[in-house]
C-alpha positions in Angstrom: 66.1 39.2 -16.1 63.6 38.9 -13.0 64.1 40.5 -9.7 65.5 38.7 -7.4 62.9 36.7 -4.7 63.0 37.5 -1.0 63.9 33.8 0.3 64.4 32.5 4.3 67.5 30.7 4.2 66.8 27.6 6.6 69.3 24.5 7.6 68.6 21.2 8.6 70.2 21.3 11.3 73.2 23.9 12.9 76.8 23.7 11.2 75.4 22.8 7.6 77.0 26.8 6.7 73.7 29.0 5.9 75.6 31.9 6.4 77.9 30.8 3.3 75.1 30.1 1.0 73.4 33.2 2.0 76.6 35.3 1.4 77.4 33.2 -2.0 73.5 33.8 -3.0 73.7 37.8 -1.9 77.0 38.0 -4.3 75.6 35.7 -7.1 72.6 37.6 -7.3 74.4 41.3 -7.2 77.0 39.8 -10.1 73.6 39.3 -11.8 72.1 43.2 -11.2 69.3 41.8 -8.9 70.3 42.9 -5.6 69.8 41.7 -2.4 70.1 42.4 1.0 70.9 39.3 3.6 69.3 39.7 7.1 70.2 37.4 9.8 67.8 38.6 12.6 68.9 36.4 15.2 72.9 35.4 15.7 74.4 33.6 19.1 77.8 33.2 19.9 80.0 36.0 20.3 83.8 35.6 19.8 86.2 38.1 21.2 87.8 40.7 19.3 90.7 43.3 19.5 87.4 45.7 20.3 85.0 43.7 22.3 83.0 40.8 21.3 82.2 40.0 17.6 79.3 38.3 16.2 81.1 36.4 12.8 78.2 35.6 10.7 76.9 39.2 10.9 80.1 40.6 10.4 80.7 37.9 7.6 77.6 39.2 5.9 78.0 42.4 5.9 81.9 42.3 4.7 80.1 40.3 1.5 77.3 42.4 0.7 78.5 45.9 1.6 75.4 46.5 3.7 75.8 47.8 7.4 76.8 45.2 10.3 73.5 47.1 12.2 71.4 46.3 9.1 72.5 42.8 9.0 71.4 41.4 12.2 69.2 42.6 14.8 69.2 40.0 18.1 73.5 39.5 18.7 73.7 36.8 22.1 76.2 36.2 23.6 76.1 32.3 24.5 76.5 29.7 21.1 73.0 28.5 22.4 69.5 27.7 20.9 68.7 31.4 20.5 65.5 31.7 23.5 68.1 30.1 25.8 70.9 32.7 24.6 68.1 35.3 24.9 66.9 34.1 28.3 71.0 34.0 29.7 71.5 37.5 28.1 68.3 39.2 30.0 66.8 39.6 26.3 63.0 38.8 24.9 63.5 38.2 20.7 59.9 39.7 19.7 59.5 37.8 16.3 56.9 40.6 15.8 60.0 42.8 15.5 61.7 40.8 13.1 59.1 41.0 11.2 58.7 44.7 11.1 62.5 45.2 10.3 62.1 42.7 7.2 59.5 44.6 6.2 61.1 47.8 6.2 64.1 46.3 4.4 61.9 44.8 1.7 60.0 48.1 2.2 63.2 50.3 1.0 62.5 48.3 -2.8 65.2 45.5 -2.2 64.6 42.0 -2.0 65.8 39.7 1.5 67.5 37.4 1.8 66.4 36.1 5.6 68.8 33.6 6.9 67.6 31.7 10.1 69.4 30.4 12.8 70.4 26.4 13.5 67.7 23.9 12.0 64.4 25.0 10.5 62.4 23.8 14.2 65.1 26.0 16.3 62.6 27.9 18.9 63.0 32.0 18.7 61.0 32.6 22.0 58.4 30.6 23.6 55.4 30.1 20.6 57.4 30.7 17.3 60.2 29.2 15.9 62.3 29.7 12.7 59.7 28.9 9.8 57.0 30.8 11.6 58.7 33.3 10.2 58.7 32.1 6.5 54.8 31.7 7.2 54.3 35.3 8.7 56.3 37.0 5.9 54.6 34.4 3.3 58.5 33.7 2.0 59.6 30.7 0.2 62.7 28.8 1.5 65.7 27.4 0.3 67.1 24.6 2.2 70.6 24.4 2.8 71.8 20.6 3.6 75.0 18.5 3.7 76.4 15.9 1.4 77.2 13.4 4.2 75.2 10.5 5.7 72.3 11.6 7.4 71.2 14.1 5.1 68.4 12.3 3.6 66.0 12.0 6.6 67.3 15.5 8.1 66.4 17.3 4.1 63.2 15.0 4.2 61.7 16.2 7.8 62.6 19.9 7.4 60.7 20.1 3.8 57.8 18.1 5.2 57.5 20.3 8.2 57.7 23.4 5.3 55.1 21.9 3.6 52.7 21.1 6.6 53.3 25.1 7.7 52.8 26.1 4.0 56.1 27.4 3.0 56.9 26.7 -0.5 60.5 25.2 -1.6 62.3 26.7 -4.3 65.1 24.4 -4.3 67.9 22.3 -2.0 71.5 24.0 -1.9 74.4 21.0 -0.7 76.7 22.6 0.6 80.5 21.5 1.8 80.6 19.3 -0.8 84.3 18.0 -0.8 86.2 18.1 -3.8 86.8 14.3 -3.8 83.3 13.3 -2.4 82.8 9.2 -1.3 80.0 7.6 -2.8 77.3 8.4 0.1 78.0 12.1 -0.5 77.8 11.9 -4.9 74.6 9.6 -4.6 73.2 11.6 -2.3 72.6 14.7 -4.3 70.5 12.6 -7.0 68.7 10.8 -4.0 67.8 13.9 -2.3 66.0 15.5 -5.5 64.0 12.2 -5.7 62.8 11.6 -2.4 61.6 14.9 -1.3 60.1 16.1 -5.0 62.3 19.5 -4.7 65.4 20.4 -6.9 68.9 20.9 -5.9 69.5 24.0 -6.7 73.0 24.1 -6.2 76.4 22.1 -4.9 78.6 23.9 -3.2 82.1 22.4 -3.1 84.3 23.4 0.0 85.6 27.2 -0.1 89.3 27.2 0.4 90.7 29.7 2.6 87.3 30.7 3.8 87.0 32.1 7.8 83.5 33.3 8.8 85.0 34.2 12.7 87.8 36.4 11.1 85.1 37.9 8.3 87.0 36.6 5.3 85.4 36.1 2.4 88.6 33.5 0.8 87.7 32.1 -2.4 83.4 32.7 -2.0 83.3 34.7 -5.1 84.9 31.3 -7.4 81.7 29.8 -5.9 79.1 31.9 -7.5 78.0 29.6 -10.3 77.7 26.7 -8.1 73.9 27.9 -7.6 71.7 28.6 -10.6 70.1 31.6 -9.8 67.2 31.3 -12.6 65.5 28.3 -10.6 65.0 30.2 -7.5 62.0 31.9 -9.1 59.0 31.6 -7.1 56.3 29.4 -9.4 53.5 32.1 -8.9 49.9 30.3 -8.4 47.4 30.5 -11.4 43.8 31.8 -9.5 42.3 32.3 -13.2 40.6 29.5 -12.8 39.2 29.9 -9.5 38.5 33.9 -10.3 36.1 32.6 -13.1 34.8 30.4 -10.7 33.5 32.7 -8.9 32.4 34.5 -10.7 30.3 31.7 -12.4 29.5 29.3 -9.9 29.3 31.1 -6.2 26.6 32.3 -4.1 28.0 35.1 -1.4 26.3 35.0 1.8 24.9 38.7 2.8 26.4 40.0 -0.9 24.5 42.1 -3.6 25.8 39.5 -6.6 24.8 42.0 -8.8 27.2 44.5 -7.3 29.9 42.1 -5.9 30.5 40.8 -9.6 30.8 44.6 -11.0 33.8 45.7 -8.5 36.5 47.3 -10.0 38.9 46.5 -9.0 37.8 42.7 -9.0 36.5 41.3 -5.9 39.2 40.4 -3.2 40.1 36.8 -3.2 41.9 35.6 -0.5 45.0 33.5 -0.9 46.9 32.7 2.2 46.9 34.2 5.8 49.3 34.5 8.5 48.9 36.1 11.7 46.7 39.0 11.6 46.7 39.6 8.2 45.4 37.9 4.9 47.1 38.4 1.6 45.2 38.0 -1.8 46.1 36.8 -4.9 48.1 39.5 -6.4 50.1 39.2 -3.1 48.9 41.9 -1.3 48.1 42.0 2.7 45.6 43.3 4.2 45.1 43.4 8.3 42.4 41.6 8.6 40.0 43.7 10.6 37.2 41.7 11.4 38.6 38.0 12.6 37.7 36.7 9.1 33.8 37.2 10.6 34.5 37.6 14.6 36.1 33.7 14.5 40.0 34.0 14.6 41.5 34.3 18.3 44.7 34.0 18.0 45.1 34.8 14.3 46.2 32.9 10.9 48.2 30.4 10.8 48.9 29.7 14.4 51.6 26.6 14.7 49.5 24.6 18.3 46.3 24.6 16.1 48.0 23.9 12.9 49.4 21.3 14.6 46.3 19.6 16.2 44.3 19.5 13.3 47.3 17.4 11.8 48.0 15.4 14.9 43.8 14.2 14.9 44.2 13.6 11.2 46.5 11.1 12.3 43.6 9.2 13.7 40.1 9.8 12.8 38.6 12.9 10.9 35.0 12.1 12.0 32.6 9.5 14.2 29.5 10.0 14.5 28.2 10.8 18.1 24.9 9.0 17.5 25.2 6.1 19.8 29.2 6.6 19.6 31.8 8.7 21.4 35.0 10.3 20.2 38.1 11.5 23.1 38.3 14.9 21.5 34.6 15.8 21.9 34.4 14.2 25.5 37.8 16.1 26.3 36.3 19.2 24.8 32.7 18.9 26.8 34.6 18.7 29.9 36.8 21.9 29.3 33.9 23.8 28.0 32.1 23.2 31.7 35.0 24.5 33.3 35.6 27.4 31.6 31.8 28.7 31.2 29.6 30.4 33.8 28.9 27.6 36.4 26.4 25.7 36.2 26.5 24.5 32.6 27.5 21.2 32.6 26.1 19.3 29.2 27.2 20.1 26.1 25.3 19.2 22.8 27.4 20.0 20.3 26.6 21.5 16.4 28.3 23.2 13.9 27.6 26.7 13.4 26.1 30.0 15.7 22.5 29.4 14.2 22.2 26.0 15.1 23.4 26.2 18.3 21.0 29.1 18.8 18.5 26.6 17.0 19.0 23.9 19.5 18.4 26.4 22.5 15.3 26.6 21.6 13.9 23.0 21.0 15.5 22.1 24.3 13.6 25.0 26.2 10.6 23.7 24.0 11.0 19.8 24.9 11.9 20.5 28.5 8.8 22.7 29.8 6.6 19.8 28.0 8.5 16.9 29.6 8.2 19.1 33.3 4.5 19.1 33.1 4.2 23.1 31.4 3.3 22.3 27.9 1.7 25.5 27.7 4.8 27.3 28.2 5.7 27.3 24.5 6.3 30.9 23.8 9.6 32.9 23.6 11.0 36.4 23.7 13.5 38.5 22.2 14.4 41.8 21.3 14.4 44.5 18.6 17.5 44.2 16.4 18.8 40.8 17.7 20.1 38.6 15.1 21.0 34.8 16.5 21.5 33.2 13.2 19.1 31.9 9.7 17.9 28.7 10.4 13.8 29.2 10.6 13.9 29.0 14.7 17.1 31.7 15.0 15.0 33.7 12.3 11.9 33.7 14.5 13.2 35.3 17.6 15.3 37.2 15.2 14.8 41.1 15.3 16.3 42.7 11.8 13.9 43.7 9.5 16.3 43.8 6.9 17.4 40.4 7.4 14.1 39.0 8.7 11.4 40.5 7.0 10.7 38.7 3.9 10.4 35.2 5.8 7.3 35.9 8.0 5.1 33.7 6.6 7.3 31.2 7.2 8.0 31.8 11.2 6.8 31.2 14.5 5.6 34.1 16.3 7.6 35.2 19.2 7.1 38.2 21.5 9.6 41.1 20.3 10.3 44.2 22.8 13.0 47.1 22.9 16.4 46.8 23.2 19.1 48.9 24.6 20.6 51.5 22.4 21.4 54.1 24.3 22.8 56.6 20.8 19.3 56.5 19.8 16.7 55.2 22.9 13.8 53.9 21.9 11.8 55.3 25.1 13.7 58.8 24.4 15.9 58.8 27.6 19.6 58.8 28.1 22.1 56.9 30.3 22.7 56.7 33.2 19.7 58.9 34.5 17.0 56.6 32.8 17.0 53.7 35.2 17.0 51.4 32.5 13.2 52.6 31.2 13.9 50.7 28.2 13.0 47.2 30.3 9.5 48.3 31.5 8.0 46.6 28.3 9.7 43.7 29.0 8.6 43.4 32.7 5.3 44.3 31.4 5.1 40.9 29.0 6.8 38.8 31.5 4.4 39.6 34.1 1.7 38.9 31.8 2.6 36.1 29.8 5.5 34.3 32.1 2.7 31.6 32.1 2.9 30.6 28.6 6.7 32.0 28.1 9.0 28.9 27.8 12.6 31.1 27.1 14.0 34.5 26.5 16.9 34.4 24.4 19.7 37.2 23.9 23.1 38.4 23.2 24.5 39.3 26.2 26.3 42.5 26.7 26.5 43.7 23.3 24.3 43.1 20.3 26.4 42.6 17.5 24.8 42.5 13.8 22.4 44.9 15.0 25.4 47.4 14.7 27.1 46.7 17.7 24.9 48.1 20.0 26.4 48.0 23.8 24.4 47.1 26.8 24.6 49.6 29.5 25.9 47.9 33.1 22.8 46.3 35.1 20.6 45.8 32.1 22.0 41.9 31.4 21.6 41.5 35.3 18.1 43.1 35.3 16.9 40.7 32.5 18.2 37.6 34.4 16.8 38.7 37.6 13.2 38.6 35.4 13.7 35.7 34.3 14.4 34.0 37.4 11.2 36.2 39.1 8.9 34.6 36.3 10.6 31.3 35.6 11.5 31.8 32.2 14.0 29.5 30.9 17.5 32.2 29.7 18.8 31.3 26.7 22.6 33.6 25.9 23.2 33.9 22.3 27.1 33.9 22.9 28.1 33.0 19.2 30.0 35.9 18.8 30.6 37.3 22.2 32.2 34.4 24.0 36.2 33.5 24.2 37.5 37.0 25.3 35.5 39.5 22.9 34.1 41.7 25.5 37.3 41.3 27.9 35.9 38.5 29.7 35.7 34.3 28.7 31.9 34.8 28.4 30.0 38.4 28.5 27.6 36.9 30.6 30.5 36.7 33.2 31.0 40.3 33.4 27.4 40.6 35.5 27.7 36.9 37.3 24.8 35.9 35.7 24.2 31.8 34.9 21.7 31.5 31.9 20.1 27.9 31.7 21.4 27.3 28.3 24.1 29.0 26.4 25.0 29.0 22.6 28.9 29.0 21.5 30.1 29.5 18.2 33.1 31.7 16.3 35.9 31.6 18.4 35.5 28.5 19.9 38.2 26.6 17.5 40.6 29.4 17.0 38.6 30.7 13.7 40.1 27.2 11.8 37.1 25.1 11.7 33.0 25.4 11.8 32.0 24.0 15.3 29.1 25.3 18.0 28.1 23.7 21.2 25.0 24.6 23.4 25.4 24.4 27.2 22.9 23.4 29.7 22.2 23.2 33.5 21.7 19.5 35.2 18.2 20.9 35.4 17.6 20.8 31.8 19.2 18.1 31.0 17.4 15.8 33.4 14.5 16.7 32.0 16.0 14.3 29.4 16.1 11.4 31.2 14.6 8.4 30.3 13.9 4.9 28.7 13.4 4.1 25.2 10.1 3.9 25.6 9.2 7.1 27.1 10.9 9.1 24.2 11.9 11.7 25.8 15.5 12.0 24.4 16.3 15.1 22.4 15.1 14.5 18.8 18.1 16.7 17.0 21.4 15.5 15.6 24.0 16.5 12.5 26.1 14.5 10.5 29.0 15.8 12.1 28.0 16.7 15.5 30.7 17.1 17.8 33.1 16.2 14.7 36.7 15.1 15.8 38.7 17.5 14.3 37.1 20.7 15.1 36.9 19.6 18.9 40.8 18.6 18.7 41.6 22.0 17.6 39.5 23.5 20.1 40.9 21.9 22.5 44.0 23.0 21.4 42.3 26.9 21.5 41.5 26.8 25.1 44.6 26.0 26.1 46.8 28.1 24.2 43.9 31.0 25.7 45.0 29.9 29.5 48.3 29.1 28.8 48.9 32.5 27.1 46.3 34.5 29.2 44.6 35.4 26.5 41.8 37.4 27.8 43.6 39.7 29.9 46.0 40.3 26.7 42.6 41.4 25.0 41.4 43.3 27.8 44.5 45.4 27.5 44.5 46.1 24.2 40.8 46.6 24.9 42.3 49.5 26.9 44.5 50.4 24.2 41.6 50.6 21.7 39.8 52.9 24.0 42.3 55.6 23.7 43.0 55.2 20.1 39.1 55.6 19.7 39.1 58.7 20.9 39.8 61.3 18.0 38.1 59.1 15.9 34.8 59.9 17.6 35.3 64.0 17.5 35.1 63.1 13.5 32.8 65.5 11.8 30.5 62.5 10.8 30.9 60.1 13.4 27.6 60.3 16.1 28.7 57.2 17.8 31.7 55.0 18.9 30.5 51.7 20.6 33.0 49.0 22.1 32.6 46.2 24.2 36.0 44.7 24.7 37.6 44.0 21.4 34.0 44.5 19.3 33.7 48.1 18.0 30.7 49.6 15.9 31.2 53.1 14.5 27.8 54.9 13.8 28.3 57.2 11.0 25.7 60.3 10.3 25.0 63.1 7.9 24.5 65.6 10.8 26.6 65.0 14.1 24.5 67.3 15.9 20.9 65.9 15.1 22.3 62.3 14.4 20.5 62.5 11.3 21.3 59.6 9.3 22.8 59.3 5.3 20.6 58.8 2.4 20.6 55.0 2.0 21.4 55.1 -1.8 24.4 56.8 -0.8 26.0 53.9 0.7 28.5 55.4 2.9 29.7 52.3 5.0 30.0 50.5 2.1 32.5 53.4 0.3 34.1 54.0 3.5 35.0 49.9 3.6 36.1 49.7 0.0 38.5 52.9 0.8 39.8 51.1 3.5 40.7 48.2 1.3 43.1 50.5 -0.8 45.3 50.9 2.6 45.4 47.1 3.4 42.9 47.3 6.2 39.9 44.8 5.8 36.8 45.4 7.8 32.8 45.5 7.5 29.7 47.6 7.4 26.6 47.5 9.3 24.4 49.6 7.6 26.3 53.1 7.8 28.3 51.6 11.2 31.6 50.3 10.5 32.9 47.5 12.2 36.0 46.2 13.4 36.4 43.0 15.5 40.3 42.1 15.1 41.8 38.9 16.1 42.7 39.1 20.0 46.0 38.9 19.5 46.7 41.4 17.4 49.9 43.3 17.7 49.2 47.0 19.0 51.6 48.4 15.8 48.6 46.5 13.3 45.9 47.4 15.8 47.0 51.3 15.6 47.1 51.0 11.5 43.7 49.4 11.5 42.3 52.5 13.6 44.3 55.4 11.5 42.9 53.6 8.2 39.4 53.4 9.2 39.7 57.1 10.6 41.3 57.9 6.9 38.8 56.2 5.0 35.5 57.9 7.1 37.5 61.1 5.9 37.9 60.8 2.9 33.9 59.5 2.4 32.4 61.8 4.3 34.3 65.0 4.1 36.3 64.5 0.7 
C-alpha cells in the first residue's frame, strides 16, 4: 500500500469541522499503517480549563493521534477571531515563513502531514498570505472539507476555483455533518457537488455521536473511519516523459553547450512548479533558487498580488497594440515608472526584453543628434566586458569576446576603453590610491572625438555578465560628469541593476546621477512576464516632435509593445515594492550577505568576493596569492555549480566566478543555506 500524501486540510468556510476530518483522516490512515502526523499551525479561541486556557482543536488532535499538544499546533490566540486579528489583539506576528519551516521538519522526521488550516481557504494569516499560500509554498494538494446543507455548492465551487487559479491541486471533497436522515438539498447535493466542480467526493461523513472537540473527546470518530476512502487521496503524479523527450529533441538552450547539456547525468534539471524562493523539479525536489530565475524575480514565485493581476487583466484584454492605440495599464505604468526613476525621465517607450531596450537607446541617441542639427555625432562608446544584450546594436557596444567575437563582421564599430575591475586593474593600480587611472582613456577619447560621439552607454555600478565586476564610488559620477563636459548623450544599461539589486530603486541613484535615457528590464514585472521600457528626458523626446510630413517620429515598434498584461503585473510590482519597502528589506539583507560573505572569501581558492547590493560574483583561482587563474578545460565554475545542485541550491557561473543574485525577498534562513552550499561546493571542487 502507498504512503500516505502530505494534504492541507482547507474549509469553505469556518464551522464546516476540519479538525474532525483531519482527526478521522490521521486515525484512518494509522488503521491503514501509513502514518500521519496532523499539524494545525494556527488555532484561535481559547476556552478555559481547570489549568488555564485550553485550545480544543489542538488538544483534540493530539488526544487522536498520540502526537504532542506542542507538536500539533504552533500559533494558540486567545480571541475566536480571523487569526491576524487574534494575532494583532494578542501582541503576536504569525510568520508563515515559520510554519513553513516547522512542516518541513515534521515531514523532515520521514512522516507525512496532515496541515489543517484555519476558517475558509481565503482566511488572512498576517498581512500578504493567507491559508492556501501555504498549500502553494509547501507545493501540497488539498482536500476540501464542505457541508451538506444549502449553500454548499457556490461556497465548494469558489474555494476550488481559487485552488486552481493559485495552482493547488484537489484530491478530493470530504461532506462532512452529514445527518443521518439528510433532506433532499443535503442527498442531491453530494452528487451535484462532484459534477459541478470536476473533483470527487471523497468521503461523507455522517454526524459523530457523542463527539466534543472543547472537552477533547474523541466519542464515536473511530466508527467513522470508512466513511473516507483513503486510496483516492493519492496524488495523480504528472507524466514529464513527454516533455523530457522534448527537450531533448526539439530545444535550443540559450548560452548552453547542447552537446554537454544533453549528456548530464543525472538528466538536465527541468523545472516543474515554483513557490517563493525556491523551484522544485520534476522528481519533486527544491532547490533555492539562487539566481532570481536569471536576475528577474523580486519578490519570488508564486506571489498571490501579481498572481492576481495577471488574472484580473485577463479579465479584459491580454494585448492592444500601441501603434496608433493606447491601453490603461501601459499609460498607468509610464506614469509610475517616471516617478519612481532618477528625475528627469519622463517618456517611456516600452519593449520586451533587456536587449531591446538597450537596442532602442541607441537609435533614439542616433535619430535625435540628426534631428538637432549634429548628424555627424553618430558614434558611441562603451567599455571592456560590458554586455547590454544580442540584438546586432546591444552586440556592437558589447564588450565580451566570448560572447561577441564571432559576430564582427556583422557590427558597427564603436569605441571600446577600460573598465573598472579593481581584482585585476587593467592600468595595474589599486583602490582607493589610484584616483580612478582607469578613466584617463576614456577622457582621452571624449576629448578627442566628443564631436562625432552621439552616446556612451553602460551598466551603472556594477557590470554584471562581465562577472560581476563592482564599480568603485566616484567612477559612475566621474563618467556622467564627462559626458555632460563633452555633450555626449548617457545611455544606463539598467536591465539587471534596477528595482533594488544594488540597494537602491536604480544604481544610478546611489551617485545622483540623471542619464538621458535609461534601459529597464528583469525585475520590472516581478520576474512573471518579458517586458522592458527605455526612459528618456523631455530633451530627447522633443527632438521627436513633429508632423507627418517631416518624419521625424521614432521608426521602431514590436508587436507587443507595451503589452497589457505584463504592464498590469508591473504595476502590481511597484506597488507591492513601496507598499512593502522593498528596497530597504534588500538593503538589509544586503547587510546580512556582507557578513555571511566573509569566511567564504578567506577560502583557499577564492581571490575575490564582489557584491553590489543583492548581486554577488565570486572569482575563483588556482593560486590565491598570484590570482592565477584555472585551466579552462578544467571547468571549475561549472563543477562547483553542478555540486551545488546536489544540496538544492541553484545558481550560475561566469567563467570561473560564481554567481548568486537571489530573489529580494528571500528569507535570511534560505539566504544563509544558499551561502553555506556554495562555500561547500567551492570546497569540495577545489580542495577535494
Amino acid at each position: 500500500m502507498a504512503e500516505a500524501p502530505s494534504i492541507i486540510v482547507v474549509g469553505t468556510d469556518t464551522g464546516v469541522g476540519k479538525t474532525v476530518v483531519t482527526a478521522l483522516l490521521t486515525r484512518a490512515f494509522a488503521r491503514a499503517g501509513r502514518p500521519v502526523v496532523p499539524f494545525k499551525p494556527v488555532a484561535s479561541g481559547a476556552v478555559a480549563g481547570p489549568d488555564g486556557p485550553i485550545w480544543a482543536d489542538t488538544s483534540f488532535l493530539a488526544k487522536a493521534s498520540g502526537v504532542p499538544e506542542d507538536e500539533v499546533g504552533l500559533y494558540r490566540l486567545t480571541k475566536p477571531l480571523a487569526p491576524h486579528v487574534a494575532a494583532r489583539d494578542d501582541g503576536v506576528t504569525i510568520d508563515t515563513d515559520r510554519i513553513i519551516e516547522r512542516f518541513r521538519e515534521l515531514s523532515g522526521a520521514g512522516s507525512a502531514v496532515l496541515l489543517e488550516g484555519v476558517g475558509g481557504a481565503l482566511v488572512p494569516l498576517d498581512d500578504r498570505r493567507d491559508v492556501l499560500d501555504l498549500a502553494v509554498g509547501l507545493g501540497l494538494p488539498a482536500i476540501v472539507v464542505a457541508r451538506p446543507a444549502i449553500g454548499t455548492l457556490n461556497h465548494t465551487a469558489l474555494t476550488i476555483a481559487e485552488c486552481r487559479n493559485r495552482g493547488v491541486d484537489v484530491l478530493g471533497i470530504v461532506v462532512n455533518r452529514m445527518a443521518s436522515n439528510p433532506g433532499e438539498a443535503e442527498r442531491s447535493n453530494v452528487d451535484e457537488l462532484a459534477r459541478l466542480t470536476g473533483i470527487p467526493v471523497v468521503g461523507v461523513v455522517g454526524e459523530i455521536a457523542g463527539i466534543d472537540v472543547d472537552a477533547g473527546d474523541l466519542g464515536e470518530i473511530d466508527d467513522h473511519l470508512d466513511d473516507i476512502d483513503l486510496d483516492a487521496l493519492a496524488p495523480s503524479l504528472p507524466d514529464y516523459q513527454t516533455a523530457i523527450t522534448a527537450d531533448a529533441e526539439h530545444v535550443w538552450h540559450p548560452f548552453t553547450a547542447m552537446r554537454e547539456y544533453l549528456g548530464e547525468d543525472p538528466a538536465p534539471l527541468m523545472v516543474a512548479r515554483a513557490s517563493g524562493c525556491q523551484l522544485e523539479d520534476t522528481n519533486g525536489r527544491r532547490y533555492i533558487d539562487g539566481v532570481s530565475s536569471l536576475w528577474v524575480t523580486v519578490h519570488g514565485h508564486r506571489v498571490r498580488e501579481l498572481d492576481d493581476a495577471v488574472r484580473a487583466q485577463l479579465g479584459k484584454v491580454a494585448h492592444s497594440t500601441l501603434l496608433g492605440l493606447s491601453n490603461e495599464p501601459s499609460a498607468v505604468l509610464a506614469g509610475k515608472l517616471a516617478e519612481v526613476a532618477p528625475e528627469g525621465l519622463t517618456r517611456v517607450f516600452y519593449s520586451d526584453n533587456g536587449s531591446t531596450a538597450v537596442e532602442i537607446a541607441l537609435k533614439m541617441a542616433f535619430q535625435f543628434w540628426r534631428q538637432t542639427g549634429r548628424p555627424e555625432k553618430g558614434r558611441f562608446v562603451s567599455f571592456v566586458n560590458a554586455y547590454h544584450g544580442d540584438t546586432i546594436g546591444a552586440v556592437s557596444v558589447g564588450g565580451i569576446d566570448l560572447f561577441h567575437q564571432q559576430f564582427g563582421p556583422m557590427l558597427f564599430d564603436a569605441t571600446k576603453v577600460h573598465a573598472a575591475y579593481c581584482y585585476r586593474c587593467p592600468v595595474g593600480t589599486s583602490y582607493p590610491g589610484c584616483g580612478l587611472r582607469c578613466l584617463d582613456a576614456l577622457e582621452e577619447k571624449l576629448a578627442a572625438e566628443a564631436e562625432r560621439t552621439a552616446a556612451l552607454v553602460m551598466e551603472p555600478k556594477v557590470q554584471g555578465a562581465a562577472g560581476i565586476l563592482v564599480q568603485p564610488p566616484g567612477y559612475l559620477r566621474r563618467i556622467a560628469d564627462l559626458c555632460r563636459e563633452h555633450d555626449v548623450l548617457l545611455i544606463a544599461d539598467e536591465v539587471a541593476t534596477g528595482f533594488g539589486r544594488t540597494g537602491s530603486m536604480f544604481a544610478c541613484e546611489q551617485e545622483d546621477v540623471r542619464p538621458d535615457l535609461m534601459a529597464v528590464a528583469k525585475g520590472i514585472t516581478g520576474g512573471y512576464l518579458p517586458l522592458a521600457a527605455t526612459l528618456a528626458t523631455e530633451r530627447i523626446y522633443e527632438a521627436f516632435l513633429g508632423t507627418y510630413e517631416e518624419s521625424k517620429q521614432f521608426f521602431h515598434g514590436h508587436t507587443y509593445t507595451g503589452n497589457p498584461l505584463a504592464c498590469a503585473v508591473a504595476i502590481a510590482n511597484l506597488d507591492l515594492i513601496e507598499r512593502h519597502d522593498v528596497v530597504a528589506r534588500a538593503a538589509r539583507s544586503a547587510d546580512a550577505l556582507a557578513r555571511m560573505l566573509e569566511p567564504v572569501a578567506a577560502m583557499a581558492h577564492v581571490g575575490d568576493v564582489r557584491r553590489a547590493g543583492m548581486m554577488v560574483g565570486i572569482e575563483l583561482v588556482a593560486d590565491k596569492s598570484t590570482g592565477d587563474a584555472f585551466p579552462v578545460a578544467e571547468r571549475v565554475g561549472r563543477r562547483v555549480i553542478l555540486k551545488a545542485r546536489e544540496r538544492g541550491v541553484i545558481i550560475r557561473p561566469l567563467g570561473d566566478t560564481i554567481v548568486f543574485m537571489p530573489p529580494l525577498a528571500i528569507p535570511e534562513a534560505d539566504l544563509r543555506e544558499l551561502v553555506d552550499v556554495t562555500a561547500w561546493a567551492i570546497a569540495e571542487v577545489t580542495e577535494g
